[in-house]
C-alpha positions, 0 to 999 in steps of 0.5 A: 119320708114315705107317704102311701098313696092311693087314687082313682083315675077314670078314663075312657068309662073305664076306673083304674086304681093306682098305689104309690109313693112319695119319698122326698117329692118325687111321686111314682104311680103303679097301677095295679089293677083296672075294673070296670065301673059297674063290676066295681058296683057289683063287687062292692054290693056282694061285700055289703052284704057277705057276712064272717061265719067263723072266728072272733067276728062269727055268728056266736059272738055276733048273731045271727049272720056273723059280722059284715066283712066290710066292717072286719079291722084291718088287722084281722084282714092283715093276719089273714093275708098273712096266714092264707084267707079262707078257700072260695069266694069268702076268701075272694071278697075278704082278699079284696076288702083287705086291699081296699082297706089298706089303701086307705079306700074305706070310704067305699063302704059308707055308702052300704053302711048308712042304708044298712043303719037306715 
């Protein structure tokens, strides 16, 4: 059985994220990327507020802004990955959003969303 997995681990101020696996209880951790807290804060803020401008979840089918990245399916995200996310720093956030959704760190967006809900 393959479970995936995903955990912060704080250490020395500095948060760093791990993916893994378990397949018949033996646990093997990757990091796969170390960030600074407050950078994590400013990226997370800057994804709650970035808004899709095309496609299915763009401005004509969800006036006025398009729909908040944060909030895209994970499959849409998934079909980008595949196919190439958008050039510049929409792709970025979208990219980045993508891999938080797919490790199952969803949650990180609760926050943004009940003060957008207010």
């Amino acid at each position: 059985m393959i479970v995936n997995l995903a955990a912060q681990h704080e250490l020395g101020g500095r948060v760093f994220w791990y993916i893994g696996w378990d397949r018949l209880s033996s646990l093997a951790m990757f990091q796969i990327t170390e960030i600074d807290r407050e950078d994590f804060r400013r990226l997370l803020a800057e994804i709650s507020v970035t808004h899709i401008p095309f496609g299915k979840y763009g401005i004509q089918k969800f006036p006025p802004r398009g729909r908040a990245i944060m909030d895209l399916p994970e499959e849409y995200l998934l079909w980008f990955q595949q196919k190439g996310f958008p050039k510049g720093r929409l792709g970025e956030l979208m990219a980045h959003v993508c891999e938080i959704k797919s490790v199952g760190m969803d949650a990180v967006f609760e926050p943004f969303r009940r003060v957008r809900r207010g």
